[in-house]
C-alpha positions, 0 to 999 in steps of 0.5 A: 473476552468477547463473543467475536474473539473467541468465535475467532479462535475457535474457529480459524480465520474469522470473519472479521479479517473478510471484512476487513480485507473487504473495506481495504479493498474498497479504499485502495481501489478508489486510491486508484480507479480514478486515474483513468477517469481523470479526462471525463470528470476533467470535462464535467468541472470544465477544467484541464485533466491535470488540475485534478491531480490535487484530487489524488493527491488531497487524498493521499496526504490526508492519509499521511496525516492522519495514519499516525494518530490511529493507533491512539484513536482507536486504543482511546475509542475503541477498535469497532467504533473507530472502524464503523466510523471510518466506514460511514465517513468514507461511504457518505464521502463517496457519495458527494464525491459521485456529486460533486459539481465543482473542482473545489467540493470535490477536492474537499470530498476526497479530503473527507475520503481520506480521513475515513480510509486513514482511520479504516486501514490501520485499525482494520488491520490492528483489530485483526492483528490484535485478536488472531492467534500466532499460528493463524496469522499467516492466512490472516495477513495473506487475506489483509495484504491481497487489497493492495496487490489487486487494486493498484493492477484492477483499478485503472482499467476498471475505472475505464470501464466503468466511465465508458459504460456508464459515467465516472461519478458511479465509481463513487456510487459503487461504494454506497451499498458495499459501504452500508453493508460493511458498516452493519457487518462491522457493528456485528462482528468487529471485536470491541479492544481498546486500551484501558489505560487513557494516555493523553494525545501527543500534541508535539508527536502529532504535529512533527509526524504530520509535518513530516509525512506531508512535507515528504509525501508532497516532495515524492509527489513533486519529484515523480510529476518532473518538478525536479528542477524546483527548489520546491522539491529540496526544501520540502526534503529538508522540512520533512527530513529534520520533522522526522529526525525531530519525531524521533528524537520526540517519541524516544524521550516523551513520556506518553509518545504518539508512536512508540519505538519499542517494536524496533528493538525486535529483530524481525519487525525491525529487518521487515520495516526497514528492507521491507519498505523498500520492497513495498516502494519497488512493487508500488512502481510495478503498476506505474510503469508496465502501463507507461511501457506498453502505451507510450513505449510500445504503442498499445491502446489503453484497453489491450495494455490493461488486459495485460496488466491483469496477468499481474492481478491472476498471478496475485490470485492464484497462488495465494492458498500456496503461501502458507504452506511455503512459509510452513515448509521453508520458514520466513528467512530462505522463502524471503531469499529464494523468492526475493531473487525471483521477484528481482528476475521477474522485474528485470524480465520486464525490461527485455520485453518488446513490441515484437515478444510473443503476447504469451510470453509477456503474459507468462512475466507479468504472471509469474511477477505477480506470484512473487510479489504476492509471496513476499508481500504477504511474507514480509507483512507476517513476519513483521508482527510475527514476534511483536507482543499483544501489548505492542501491537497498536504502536507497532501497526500505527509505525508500520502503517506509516512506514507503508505510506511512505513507501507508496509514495516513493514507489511512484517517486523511484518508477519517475527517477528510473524512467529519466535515468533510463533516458539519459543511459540511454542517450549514453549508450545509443539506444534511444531509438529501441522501443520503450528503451527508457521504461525498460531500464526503468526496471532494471533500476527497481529491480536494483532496489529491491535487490537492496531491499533484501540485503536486510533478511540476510540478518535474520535468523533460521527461526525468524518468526518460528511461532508463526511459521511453524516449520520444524527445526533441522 
């Protein structure tokens, strides 16, 4: 056994998991801070703001390419390789994105990017994962799941900030002393795992998953940027579609599969994949809409809409050295049920909001739906691995991280078709003209879905990852 893994447990949550969460928080929140940079580099390239787009988007379906084959390249590799590489990718990345001069070397930077945060990602969490003892998982995947939480909320108005104080290429600047200190801390304290057994890559698994993520992340892209009339959209649905239905088929029959398929069979990993993806996709609207609701729909500035936002990121925060403790005394299945309902009421709250409701009492929703949320993601992503054998973790996390980048994607997707169906009730109803009247449904739409979502933890048992949670039986 390594140094790293028996420091690991020995003594509680190691510092590899701080590391990792660390670098999670460094790619999920450059997935993000752009975004209200985009008019400021837009005038540097002398483009229009809506070209860079492609600059978001190259960067996402890199990872939707590359997120598959991690599991393989980091078993074949090795866990602290891999991990260190990505790093020194996505930092050296960073740097000609702060350089760029062009639309066309940027869009080849962020591509770059993405190859270093779809390799950083999953192997972080599988290095972690792999070497963490069932009853110190909870706080191990509490400290992972917090850089996706917090970024998406932080990232906008940060990217804001830093390009009003500053210029838009130190977003990019910023991670090149994070970077090269994350890259020694990971040549020191990442633990060294790797397969011994060498399995050959699986060329038809790789090019059907890749058709499959980038046909359906760029049909999730095109529908939520309002090209629903294209025919572009159905045929990329139907690429996608009949590529993930042929991956299936592939990875059960093939003999030394890209993904296996066994953690399906578990009962917790299989309720947290499926009900679970569509909590992730109905949290990943959240920072979505709320700025939309309160800029456009209620008439605030981009500055005073971001200091609410942050309600969310506090509500994150703060109740996150309470999580373990609730999972310990309810157990995994009445927690994901009694706060699952809570989520669902929170984000229908949102769509009772108006320009006249008192700032604190928006203050208090988007606060205590940042606590909700924070409790079932970190839930959900602990149970999902609570029951999964060591051997089967690297095909298990390479499945989930690939059902969780879906899931993003149609985070985005649901929050576009909720606000147009928002629009048309709307109409029906004659509501038209109350402020925002559009976005508020929008909620109530995703609020639905995750309400769907939690249908699946109803067929989980008392004891559902009782390892983990060690609550004591009746």
């Amino acid at each position: 056994m390594s140094e790293p893994l028996q420091a690991q447990k020995s003594h509680g949550l190691s510092p590899a998991a701080l590391l990792v969460a660390g670098a999670f928080f460094m790619e999920f929140l450059d997935g993000t801070v752009i975004a209200t940079a985009l008019p400021d580099m837009a005038k540097s390239f002398a483009v229009d703001a809506v070209d860079l787009n492609i600059g978001i988007s190259a960067y996402l379906i890199t990872l939707a390419v590359l997120i598959p084959a991690s599991g393989w390249i980091a078993d074949r590799f090795g866990a602290r390789k891999i991990f260190t590489l990505a790093l020194a990718i996505f930092t050296l990345s960073s740097v000609f994105c702060g350089l760029a001069t062009s639309v066309e070397s940027f869009i080849a930077m962020r591509i770059l990017q993405g190859m270093g945060g779809a390799l950083m990602v999953p192997i972080g969490r599988l290095a972690v994962l792999r070497t963490t003892p069932k009853h110190q998982l909870i706080t191990a995947i509490a400290t992972l799941t917090w850089p996706a939480l917090i970024a998406p909320i932080i990232g906008p108005p940060l990217g804001g900030f830093i390009t009003s104080v500053a210029n838009w290429r130190w977003i990019f600047f910023i991670n090149i002393p994070l970077g090269l200190i994350a890259i020694l801390l990971s040549l020191r304290i990442i633990p060294d795992i790797r397969d011994e057994q060498r399995r050959p890559f699986d060329v038809p698994g790789f090019l059907a998953v890749s058709v499959a993520m980038v046909s359906l992340v760029c049909a999730m892209e095109a529908l939520g940027s309002e090209m629903l009339q294209s025919g572009l959209v159905i045929t990329l649905f139907l690429i996608g579609g009949l590529a993930f239905c042929f991956s299936l088929y592939h990875f059960r029959r093939a003999q030394w599969p890209m993904i296996r398929l066994d953690a399906l069979n578990i009962p917790t990993f299989r309720v947290t994949l499926y009900g679970g993806s569509l909590f992730r996709a109905s949290i990943s609207a959240v920072p979505f809409l709320l700025p939309l609701l309160f800029q456009i729909g209620f008439g605030m500035d981009p500055f005073h809409s971001g200091l609410l936002v942050l309600a969310v990121f506090v509500g994150n925060l703060t109740i996150k050295p309470a999580t373990t403790p609730l999972i310990r005394w309810l157990g995994f299945r009445r927690l994901l049920l009694i706060n699952g309902a809570l989520n669902v009421l929170a984000l229908t709250a949102c769509a009772f909001l108006t320009p006249q409701t008192p700032v604190w009492v928006i203050l208090l929703v988007l606060y205590l739906g940042g606590v909700f949320r924070s409790i079932q993601f970190t839930g959900v992503s602990t149970l999902a691995f609570a029951d999964v054998p060591t051997p089967q973790m690297s095909h298990a996390n390479t499945l989930f991280s690939t059902a969780s980048q879906l899931a993003i994607g149609l985070g985005i997707t649901l929050g576009a078709i909720g606000i147009r169906l928002g629009e048309k009730i709307g109409e029906v109803l004659a509501l038209s003209a109350l402020p925002g009247i559009s976005f508020r449904l929008a909620f109530v739409f995703i609020a639905l879905i995750c309400l769907v979502g939690m249908v699946d933890t109803l067929r989980l048992s008392r004891d559902a990852g009782i390892a983990v949670s060690q609550k004591a039986k009746a």
